[in-house]
MDTraj code that builds the backbone (N, CA, C; nanometers):
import mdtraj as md
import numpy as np

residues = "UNK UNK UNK UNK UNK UNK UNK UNK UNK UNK UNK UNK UNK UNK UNK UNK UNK UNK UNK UNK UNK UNK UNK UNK UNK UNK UNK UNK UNK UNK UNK UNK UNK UNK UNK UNK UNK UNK UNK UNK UNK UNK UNK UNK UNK UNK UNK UNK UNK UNK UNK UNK UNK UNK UNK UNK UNK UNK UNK UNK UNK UNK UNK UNK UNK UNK UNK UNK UNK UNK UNK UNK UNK UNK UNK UNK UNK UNK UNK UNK UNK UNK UNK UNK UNK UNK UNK UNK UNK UNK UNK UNK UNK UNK UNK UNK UNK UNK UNK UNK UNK UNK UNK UNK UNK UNK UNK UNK UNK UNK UNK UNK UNK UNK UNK UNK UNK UNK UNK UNK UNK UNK UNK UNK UNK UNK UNK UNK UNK UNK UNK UNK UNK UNK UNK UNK UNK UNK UNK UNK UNK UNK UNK UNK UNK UNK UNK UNK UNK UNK UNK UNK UNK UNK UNK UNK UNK UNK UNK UNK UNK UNK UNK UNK UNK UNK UNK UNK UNK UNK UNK UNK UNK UNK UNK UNK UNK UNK UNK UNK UNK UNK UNK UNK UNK UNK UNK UNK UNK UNK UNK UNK UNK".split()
xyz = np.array([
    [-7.4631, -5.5736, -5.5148],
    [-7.4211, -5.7078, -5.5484],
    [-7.4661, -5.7404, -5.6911],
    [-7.3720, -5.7812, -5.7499],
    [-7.3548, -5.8069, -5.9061],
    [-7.4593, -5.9284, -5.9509],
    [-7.5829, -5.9560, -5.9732],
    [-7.7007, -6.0702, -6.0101],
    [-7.6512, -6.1067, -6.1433],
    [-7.5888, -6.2543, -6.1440],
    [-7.5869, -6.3497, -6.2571],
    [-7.6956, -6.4261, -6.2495],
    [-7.7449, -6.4908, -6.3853],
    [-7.8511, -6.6303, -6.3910],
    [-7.7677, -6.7224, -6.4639],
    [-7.7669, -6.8228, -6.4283],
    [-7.6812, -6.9466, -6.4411],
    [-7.8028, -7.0146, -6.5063],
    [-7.7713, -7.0666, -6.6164],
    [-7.9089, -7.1072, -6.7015],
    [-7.8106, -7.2738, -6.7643],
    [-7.8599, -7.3792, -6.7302],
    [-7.8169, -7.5069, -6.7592],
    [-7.8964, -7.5674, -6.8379],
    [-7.8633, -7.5930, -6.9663],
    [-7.8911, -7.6370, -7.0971],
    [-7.9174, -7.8108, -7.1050],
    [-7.8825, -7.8339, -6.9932],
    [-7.8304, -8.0007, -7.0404],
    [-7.9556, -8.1166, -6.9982],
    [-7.9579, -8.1463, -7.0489],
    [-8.1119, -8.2650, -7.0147],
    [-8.0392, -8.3614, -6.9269],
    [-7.9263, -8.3364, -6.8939],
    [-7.8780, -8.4594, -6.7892],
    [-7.8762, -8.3310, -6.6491],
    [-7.9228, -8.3809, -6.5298],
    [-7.8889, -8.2575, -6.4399],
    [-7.7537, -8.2626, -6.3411],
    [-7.7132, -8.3953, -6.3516],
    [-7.5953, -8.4143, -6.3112],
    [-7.4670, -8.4673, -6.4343],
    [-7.4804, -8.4071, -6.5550],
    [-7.4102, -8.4214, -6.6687],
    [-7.2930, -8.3350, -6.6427],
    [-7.1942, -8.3611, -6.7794],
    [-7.0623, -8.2956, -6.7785],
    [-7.0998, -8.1563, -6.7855],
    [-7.1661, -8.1007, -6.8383],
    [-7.1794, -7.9300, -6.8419],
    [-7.2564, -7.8581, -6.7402],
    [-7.3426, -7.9931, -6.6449],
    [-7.3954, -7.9143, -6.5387],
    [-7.2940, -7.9424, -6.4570],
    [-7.1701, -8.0115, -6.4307],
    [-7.0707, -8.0114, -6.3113],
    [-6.9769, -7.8809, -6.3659],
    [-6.9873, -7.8979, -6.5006],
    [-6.8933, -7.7331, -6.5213],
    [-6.9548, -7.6104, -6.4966],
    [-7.0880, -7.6089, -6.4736],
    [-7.1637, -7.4629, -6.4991],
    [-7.1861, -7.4732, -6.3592],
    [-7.2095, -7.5684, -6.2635],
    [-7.2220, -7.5512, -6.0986],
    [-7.0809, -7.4958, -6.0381],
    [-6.9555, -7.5634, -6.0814],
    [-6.8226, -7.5122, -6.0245],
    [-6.8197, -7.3603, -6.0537],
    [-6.8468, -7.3148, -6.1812],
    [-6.8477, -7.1743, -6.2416],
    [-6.9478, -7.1014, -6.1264],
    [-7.0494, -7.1327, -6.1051],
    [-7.1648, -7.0791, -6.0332],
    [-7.0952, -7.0549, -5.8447],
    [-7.0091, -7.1699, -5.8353],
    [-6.9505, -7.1378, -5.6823],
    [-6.8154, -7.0275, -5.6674],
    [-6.8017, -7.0867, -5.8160],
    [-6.6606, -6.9643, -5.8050],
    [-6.7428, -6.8024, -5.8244],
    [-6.8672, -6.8047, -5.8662],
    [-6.9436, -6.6687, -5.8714],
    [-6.9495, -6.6499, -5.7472],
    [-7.0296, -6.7143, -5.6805],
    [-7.0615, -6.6538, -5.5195],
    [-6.9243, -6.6281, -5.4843],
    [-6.8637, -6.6979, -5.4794],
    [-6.7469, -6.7370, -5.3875],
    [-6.6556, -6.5811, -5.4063],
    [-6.6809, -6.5086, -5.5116],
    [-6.6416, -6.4004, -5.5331],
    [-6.7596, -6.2492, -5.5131],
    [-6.8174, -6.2794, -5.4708],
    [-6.9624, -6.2175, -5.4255],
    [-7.0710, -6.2214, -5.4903],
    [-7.1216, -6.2437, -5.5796],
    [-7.2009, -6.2195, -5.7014],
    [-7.3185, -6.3482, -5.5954],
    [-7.4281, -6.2620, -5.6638],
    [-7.5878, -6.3496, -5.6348],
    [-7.5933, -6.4490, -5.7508],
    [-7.6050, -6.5456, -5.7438],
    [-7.6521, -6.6457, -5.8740],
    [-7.7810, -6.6975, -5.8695],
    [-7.8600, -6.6678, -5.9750],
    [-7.9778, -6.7782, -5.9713],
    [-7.9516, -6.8705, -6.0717],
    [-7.9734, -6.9892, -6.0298],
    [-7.9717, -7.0980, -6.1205],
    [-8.0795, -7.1520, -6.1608],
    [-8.1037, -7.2015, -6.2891],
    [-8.2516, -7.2405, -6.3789],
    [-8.1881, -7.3747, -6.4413],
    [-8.2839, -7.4503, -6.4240],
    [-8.2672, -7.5640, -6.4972],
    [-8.3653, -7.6015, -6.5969],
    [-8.3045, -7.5878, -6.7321],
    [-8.4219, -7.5587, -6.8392],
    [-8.4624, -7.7039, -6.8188],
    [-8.4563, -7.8243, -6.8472],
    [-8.5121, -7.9390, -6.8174],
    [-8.6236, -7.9304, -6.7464],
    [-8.6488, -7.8392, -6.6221],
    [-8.7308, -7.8421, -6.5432],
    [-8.8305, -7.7372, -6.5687],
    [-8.8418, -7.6915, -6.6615],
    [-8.9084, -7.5720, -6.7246],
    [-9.0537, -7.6203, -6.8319],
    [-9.1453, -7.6050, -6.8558],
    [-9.2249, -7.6554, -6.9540],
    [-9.2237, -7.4753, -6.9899],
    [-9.1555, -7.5277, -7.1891],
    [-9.1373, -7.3878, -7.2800],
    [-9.1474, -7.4518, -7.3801],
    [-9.2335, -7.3703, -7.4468],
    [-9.3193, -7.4117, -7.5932],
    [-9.2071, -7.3597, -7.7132],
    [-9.1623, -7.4525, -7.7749],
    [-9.0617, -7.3530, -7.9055],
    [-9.1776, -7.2667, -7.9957],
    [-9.0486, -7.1738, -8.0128],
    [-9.1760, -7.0116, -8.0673],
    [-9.2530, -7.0912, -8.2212],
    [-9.3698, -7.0300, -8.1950],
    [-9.4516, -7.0879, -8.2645],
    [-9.4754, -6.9632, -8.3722],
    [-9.4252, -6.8955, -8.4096],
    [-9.4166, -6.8059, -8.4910],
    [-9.5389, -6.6948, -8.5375],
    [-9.6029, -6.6695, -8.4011],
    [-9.7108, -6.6051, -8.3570],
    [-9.7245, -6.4895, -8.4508],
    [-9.5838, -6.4377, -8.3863],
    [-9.5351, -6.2775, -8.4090],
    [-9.6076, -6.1267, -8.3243],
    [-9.7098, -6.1711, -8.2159],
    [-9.7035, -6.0654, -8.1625],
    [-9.6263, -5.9984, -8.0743],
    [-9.5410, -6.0727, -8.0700],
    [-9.4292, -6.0314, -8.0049],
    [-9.3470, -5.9135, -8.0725],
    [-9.3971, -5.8749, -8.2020],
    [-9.3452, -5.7676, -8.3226],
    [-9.4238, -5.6609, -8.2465],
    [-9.5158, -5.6469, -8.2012],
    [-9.6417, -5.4883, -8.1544],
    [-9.6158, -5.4792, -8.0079],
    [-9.5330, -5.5811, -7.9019],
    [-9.5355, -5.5743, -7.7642],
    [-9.3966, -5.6128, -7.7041],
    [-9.3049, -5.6806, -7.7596],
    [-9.1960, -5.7274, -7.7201],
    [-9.1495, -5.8075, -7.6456],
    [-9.3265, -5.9158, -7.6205],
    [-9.3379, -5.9935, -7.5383],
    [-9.3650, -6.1187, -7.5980],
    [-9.3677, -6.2456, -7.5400],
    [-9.4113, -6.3261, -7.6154],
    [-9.5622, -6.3860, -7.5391],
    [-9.6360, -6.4099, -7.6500],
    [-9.7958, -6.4457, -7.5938],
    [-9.7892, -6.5877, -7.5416],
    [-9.7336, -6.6655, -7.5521],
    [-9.7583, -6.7941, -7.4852],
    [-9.7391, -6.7785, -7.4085],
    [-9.8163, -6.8706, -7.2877],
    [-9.7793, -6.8021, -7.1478],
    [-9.7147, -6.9618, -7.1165],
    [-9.5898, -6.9488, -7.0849],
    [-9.5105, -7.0489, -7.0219],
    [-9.4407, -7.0539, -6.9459],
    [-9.3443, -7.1146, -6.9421],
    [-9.2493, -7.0869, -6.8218],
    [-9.1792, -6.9925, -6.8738],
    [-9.1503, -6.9707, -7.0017],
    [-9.0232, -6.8623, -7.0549],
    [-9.0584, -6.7516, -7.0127],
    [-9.1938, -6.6996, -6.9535],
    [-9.2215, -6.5560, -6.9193],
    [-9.1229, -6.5122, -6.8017],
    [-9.1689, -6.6116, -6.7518],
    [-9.0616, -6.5421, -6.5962],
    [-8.9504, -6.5427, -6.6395],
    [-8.8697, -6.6648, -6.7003],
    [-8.7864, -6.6448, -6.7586],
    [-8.6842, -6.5346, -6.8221],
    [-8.7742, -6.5117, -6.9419],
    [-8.7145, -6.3401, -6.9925],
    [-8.7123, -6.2881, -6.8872],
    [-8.8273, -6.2260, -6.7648],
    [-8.7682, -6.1056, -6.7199],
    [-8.6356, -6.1280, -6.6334],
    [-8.6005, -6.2717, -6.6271],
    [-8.5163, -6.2462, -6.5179],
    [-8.3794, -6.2547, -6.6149],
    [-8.4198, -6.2631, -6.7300],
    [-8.2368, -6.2679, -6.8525],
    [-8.2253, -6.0775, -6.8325],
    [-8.3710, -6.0132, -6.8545],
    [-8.3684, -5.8992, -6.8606],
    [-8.3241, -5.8332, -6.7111],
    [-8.3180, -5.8604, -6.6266],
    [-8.2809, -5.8374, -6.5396],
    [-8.1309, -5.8594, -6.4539],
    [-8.0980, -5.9512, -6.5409],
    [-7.9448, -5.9825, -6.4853],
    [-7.8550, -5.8980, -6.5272],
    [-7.7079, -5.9242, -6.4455],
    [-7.5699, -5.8271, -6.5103],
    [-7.5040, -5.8997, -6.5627],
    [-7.5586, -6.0226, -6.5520],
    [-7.4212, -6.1613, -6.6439],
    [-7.5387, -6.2853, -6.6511],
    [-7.4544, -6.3403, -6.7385],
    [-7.5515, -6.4761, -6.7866],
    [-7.4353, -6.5655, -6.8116],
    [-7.4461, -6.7068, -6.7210],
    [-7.3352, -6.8049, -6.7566],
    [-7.4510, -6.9374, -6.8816],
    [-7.4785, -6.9798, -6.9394],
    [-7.5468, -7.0474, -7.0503],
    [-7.4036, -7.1906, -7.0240],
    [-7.4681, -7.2817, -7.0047],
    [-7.3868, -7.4268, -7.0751],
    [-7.4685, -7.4995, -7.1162],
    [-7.4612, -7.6010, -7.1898],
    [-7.5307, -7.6989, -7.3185],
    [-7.3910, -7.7888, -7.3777],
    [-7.4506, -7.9027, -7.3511],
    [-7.3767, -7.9677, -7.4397],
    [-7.3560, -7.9817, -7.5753],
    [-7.3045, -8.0029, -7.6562],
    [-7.2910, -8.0407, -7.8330],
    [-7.3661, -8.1757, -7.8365],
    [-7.4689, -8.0898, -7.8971],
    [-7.5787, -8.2396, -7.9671],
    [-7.5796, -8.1999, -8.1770],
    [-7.5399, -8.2694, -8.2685],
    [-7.5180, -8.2300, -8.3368],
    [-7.4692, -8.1214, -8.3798],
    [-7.3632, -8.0618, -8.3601],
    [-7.2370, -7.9796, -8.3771],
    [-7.3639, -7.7960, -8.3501],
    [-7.4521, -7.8471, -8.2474],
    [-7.5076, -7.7352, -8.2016],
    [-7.5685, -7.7734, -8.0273],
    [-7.6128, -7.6532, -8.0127],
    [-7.6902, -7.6663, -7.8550],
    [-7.7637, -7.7498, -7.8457],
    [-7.7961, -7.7999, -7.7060],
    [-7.9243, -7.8936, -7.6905],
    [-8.0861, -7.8877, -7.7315],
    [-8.1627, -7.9261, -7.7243],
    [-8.3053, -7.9403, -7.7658],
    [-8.3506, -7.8359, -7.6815],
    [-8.3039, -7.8507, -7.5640],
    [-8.3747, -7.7511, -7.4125],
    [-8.3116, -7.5855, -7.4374],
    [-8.1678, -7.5937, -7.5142],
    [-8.1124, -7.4399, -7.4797],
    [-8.1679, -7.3845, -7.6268],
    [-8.1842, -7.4676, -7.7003],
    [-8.2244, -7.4170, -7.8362],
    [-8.3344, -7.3615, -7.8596],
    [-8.4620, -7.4197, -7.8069],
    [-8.5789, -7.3595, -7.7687],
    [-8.5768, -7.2177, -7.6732],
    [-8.4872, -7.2377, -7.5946],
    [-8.5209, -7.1178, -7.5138],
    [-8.4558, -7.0526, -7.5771],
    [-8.3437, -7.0213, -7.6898],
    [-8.3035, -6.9605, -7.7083],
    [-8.3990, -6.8677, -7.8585],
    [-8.4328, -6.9899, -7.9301],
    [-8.5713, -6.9093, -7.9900],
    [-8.6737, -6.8446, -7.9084],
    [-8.6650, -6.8602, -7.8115],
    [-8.7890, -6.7775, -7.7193],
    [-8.8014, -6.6651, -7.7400],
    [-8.6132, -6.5961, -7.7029],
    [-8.6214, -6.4961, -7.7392],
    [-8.6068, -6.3769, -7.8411],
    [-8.6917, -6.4474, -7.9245],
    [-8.7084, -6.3922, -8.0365],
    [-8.7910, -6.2859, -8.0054],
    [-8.8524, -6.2923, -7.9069],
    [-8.9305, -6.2003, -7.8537],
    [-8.8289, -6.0436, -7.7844],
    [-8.7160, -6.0810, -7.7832],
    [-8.6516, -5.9893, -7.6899],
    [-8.5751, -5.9003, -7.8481],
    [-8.5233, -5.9952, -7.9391],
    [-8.5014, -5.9453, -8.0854],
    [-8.6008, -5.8289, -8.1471],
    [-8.7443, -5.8665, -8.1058],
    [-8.8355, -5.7601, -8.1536],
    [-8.8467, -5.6677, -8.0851],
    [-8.8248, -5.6938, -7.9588],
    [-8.8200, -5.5195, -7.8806],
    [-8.6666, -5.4663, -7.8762],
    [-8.5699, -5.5364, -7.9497],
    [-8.4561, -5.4418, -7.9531],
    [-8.4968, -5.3612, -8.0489],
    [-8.4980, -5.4454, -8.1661],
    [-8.4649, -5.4279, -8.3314],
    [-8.6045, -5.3720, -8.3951],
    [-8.7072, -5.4178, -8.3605],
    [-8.8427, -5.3364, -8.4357],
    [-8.9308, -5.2048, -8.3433],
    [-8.9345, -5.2403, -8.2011],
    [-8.9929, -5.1515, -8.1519],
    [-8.9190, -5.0270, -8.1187],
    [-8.7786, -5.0876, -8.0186],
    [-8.7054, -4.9870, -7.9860],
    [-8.6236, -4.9284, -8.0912],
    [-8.6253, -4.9934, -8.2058],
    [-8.5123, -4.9608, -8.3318],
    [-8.3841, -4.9072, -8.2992],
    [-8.3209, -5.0208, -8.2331],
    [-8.2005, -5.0049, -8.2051],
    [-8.1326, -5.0651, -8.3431],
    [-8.0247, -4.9196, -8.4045],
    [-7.9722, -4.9944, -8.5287],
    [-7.9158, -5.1566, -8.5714],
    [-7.9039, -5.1762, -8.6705],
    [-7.8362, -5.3303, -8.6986],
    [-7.6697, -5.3188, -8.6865],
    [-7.6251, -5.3575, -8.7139],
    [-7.4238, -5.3906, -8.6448],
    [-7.3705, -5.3276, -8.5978],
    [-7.4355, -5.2173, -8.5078],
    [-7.3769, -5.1583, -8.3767],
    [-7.4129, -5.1966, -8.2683],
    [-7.3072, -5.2897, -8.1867],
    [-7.2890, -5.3413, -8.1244],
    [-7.3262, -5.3050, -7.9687],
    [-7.3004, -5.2887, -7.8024],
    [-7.3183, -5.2044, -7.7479],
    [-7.3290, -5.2466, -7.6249],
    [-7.2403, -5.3814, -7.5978],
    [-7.2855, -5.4520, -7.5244],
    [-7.2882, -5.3971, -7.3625],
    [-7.3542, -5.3885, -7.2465],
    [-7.3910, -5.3629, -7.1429],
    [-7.3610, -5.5108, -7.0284],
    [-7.3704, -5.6153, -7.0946],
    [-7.4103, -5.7182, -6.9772],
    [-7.2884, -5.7962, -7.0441],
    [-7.2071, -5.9010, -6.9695],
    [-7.1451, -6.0282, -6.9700],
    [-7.2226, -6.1579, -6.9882],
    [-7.1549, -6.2212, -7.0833],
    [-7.1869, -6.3587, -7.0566],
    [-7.0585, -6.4364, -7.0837],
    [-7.0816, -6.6202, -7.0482],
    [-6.9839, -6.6757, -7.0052],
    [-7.0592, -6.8217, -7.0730],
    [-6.9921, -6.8988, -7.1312],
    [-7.0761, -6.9795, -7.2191],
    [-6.9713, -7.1155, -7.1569],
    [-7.0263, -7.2256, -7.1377],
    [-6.9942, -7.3454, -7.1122],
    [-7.0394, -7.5097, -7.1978],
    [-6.9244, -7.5247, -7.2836],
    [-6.9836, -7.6213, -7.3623],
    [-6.8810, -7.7069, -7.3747],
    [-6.9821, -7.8920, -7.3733],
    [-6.8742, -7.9991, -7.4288],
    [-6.8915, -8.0879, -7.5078],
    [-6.8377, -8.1118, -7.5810],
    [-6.8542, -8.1997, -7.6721],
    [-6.7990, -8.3499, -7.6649],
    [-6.8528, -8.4621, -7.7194],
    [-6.7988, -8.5882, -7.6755],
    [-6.6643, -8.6026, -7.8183],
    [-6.7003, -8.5513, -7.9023],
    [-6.5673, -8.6042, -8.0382],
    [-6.4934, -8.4660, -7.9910],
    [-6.3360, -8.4990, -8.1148],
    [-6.2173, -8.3984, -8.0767],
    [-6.2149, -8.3283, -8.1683],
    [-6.3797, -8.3235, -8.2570],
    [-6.3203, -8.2687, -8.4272],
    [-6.2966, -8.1107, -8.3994],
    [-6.2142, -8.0537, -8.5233],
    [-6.1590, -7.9353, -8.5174],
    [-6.2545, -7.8337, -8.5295],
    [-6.4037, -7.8345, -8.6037],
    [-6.4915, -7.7711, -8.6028],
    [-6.6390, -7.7883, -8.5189],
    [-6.5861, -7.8433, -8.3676],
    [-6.6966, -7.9208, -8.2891],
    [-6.7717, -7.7989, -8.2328],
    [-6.7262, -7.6680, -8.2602],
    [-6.7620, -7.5932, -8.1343],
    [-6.8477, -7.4375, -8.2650],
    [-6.7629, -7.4811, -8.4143],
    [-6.8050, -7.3503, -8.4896],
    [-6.9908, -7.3099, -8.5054],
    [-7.0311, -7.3806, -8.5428],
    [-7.1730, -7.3802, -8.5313],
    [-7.2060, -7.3078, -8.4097],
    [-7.1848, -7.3571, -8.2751],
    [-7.2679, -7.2894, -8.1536],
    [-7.2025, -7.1619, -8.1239],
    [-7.0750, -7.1547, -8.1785],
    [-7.0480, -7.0254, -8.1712],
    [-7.0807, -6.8773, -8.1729],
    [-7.1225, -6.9071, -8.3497],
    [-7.2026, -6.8207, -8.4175],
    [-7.3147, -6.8396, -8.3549],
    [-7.4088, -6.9516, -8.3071],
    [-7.5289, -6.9007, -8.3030],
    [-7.4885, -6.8169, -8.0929],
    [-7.4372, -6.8596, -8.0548],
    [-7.4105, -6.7734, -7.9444],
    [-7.3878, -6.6351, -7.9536],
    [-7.3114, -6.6327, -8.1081],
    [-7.2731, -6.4899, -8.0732],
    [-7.4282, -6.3725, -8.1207],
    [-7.5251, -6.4457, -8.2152],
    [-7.5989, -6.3474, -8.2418],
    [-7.7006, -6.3778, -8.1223],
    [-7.7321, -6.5331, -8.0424],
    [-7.7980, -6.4931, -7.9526],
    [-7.8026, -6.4076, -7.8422],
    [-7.6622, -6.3543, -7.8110],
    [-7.6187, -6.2569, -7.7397],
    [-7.6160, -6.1570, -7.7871],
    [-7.6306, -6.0880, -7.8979],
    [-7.6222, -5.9352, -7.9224],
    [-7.7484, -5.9327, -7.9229],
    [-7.8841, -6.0089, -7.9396],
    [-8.0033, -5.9610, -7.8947],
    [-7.9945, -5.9329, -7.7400],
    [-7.9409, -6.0133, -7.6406],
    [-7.9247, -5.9862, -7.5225],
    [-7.8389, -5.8380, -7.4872],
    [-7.7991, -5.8119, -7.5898],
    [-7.6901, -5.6708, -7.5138],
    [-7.5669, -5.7418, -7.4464],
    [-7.4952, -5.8743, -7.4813],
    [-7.4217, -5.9230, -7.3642],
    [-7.3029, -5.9020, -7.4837],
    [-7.2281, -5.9214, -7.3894],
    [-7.0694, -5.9341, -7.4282],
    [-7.0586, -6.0551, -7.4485],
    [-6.9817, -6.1710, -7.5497],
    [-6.9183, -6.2761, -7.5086],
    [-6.7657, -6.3062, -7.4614],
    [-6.8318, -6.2645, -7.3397],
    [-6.6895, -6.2327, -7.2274],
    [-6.6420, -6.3571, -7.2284],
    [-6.6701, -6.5038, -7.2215],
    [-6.5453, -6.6343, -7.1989],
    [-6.6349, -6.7240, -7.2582],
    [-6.5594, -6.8591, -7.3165],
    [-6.6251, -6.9263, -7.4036],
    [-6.5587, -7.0476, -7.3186],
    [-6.5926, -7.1348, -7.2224],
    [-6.5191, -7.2327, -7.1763],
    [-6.5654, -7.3488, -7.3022],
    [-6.4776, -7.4107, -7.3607],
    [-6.5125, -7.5214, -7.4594],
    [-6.4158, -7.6251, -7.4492],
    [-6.4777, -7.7837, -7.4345],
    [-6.4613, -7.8741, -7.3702],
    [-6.4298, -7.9671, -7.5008],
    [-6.3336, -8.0607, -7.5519],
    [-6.3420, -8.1272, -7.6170],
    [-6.3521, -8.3062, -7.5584],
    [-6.3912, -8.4213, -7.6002],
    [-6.3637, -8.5309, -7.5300],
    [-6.3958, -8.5657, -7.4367],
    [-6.5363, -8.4845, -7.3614],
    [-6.6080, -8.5242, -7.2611],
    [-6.7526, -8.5563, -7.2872],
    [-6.7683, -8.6905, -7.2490],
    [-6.8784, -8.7747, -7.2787],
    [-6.9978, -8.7700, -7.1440],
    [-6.9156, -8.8144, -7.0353],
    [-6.9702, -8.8593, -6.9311],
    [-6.8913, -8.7708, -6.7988],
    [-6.9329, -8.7968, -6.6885],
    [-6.9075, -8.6845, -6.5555],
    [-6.7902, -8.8120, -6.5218],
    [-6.7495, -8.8998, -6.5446],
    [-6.6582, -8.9889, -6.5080],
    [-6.5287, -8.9166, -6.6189],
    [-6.5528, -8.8605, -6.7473],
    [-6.4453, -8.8023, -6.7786],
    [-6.3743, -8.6519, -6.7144],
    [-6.4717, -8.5915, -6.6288],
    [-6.4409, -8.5518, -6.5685],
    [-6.3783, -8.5471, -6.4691],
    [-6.4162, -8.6582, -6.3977],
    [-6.3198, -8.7315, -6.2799],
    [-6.1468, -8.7430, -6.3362],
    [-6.1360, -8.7547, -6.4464],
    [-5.9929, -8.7796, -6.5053],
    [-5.9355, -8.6465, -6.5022],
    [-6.0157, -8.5407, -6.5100],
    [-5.9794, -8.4074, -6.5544],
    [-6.0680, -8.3106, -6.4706],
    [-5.9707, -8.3099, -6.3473],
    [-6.0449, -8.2126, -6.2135],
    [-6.0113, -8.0530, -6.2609],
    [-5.8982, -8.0957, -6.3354],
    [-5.8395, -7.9451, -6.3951],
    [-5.9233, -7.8563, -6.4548],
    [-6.0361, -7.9072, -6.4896],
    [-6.1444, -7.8345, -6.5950],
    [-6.2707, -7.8280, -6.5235],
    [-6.2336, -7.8512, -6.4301],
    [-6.3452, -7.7784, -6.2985],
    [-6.3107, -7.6645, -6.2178],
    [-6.1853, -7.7011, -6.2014],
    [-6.1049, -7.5717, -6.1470],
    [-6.1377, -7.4637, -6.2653],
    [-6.0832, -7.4660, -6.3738],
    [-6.0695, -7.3601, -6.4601],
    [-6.2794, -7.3013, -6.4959],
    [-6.3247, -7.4000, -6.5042],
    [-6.4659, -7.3371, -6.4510],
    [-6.5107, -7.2954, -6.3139],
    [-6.4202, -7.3081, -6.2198],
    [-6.5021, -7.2204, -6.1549],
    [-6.3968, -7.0692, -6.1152],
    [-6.2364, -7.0946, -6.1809],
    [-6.1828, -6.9177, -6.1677],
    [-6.2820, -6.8344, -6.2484],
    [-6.3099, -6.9446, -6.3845],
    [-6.4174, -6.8134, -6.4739],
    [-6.4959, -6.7913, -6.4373],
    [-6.5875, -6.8410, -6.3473],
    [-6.6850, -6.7725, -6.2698],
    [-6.6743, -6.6593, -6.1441],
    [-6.5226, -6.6681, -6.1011],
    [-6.4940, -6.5649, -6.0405],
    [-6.4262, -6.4611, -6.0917],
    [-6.3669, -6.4958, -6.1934],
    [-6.3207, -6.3861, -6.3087],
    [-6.4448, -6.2872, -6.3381],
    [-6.5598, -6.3813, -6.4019],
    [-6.6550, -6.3250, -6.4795],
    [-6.7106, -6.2114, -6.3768],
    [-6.7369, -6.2355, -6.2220],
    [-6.7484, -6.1397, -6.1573],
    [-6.6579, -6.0190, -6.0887],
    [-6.5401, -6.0430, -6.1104],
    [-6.4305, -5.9533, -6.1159],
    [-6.4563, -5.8093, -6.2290],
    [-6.5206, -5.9583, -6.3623],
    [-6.5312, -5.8363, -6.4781],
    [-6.6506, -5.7357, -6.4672],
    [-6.7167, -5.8043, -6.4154],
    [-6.8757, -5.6680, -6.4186],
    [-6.8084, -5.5525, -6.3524],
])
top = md.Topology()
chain = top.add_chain()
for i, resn in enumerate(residues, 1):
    res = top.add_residue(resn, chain, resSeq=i)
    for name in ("N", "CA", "C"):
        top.add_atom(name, md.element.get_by_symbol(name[0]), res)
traj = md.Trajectory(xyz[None], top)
């Protein structure tokens, strides 16, 4: 059985990107796949404090919640990530964790010396994001930083669900259609492993 971690970015726990990343998460099971779900909100994680021993071990020394954390990113076959657009980037909660693993960057790239722009990806991921404005560049920023936070992960960026014009879970109510379509990608995404 195919183990995804469903990792929810959003400081609201019943917000627009956690009703899209829960539908995604049923259409996972619903297609067999194990999901664990994390709710970074509920996590106490220190943003990297720029230690750096994480350069000699590939670990990071603070001991927080992100420990368990990593092993279980390191341990999955897919990763679904949603966050809302808080200044034309991720939230406060996915942003931190996502510096966390800076620690996982040093055991690709310095210890294991796995070359630089060869690519190589092994694992899926599935990214869920919304934004409240319709601008044409609402989504470029988290893009990029998705895409290099994922090649430290080894992941693919297998589907990018991106949401324009959703503020509140009541705009959702207007648009059931975009619950549906989050949760085929979650049964897609396990089709694809």
């Amino acid at each position: 059985m195919k183990k995804i971690l469903a990792i929810y970015g959003s400081p609201r726990k019943k917000g627009t990107t956690s009703l899209l990343l829960s539908s995604a998460v049923r259409g996972a099971r619903e297609a067999g796949a194990e999901v664990e779900e994390v709710f970074l909100r509920d996590l106490k994680i220190s943003p990297c404090l720029e230690i750096y021993a994480c350069k000699n071990t590939g670990r990071c020394v603070i001991d927080d919640d992100f420990q368990v954390l990593q092993d279980k990113l390191v341990a999955c076959d897919a990763l679904m990530l949603a966050s809302p657009i808080f200044f034309y980037t991720v939230s406060s909660h996915t942003k931190i964790f996502m510096d966390r693993c800076q620690s996982l960057w040093a055991r690709k790239y310095l210890i294991d010396k796995a070359p630089f722009g060869i690519r190589q990806p092994a694992r899926k991921a599935l990214f869920l994001c919304a934004g409240a404005t319709s601008g044409n560049k609402l989504f470029d920023s988290v893009l990029l930083t998705m895409k290099y936070f994922l090649d430290t992960l080894d992941m693919e960026q297998w589907g990018n669900l991106l949401f324009r014009g959703l503020e509140s879970p009541e705009d959702l109510e207007r648009k059931p259609e975009l619950l549906d379509q989050a949760y085929r990608s979650g049964a897609e995404l396990v089709r694809a492993l």
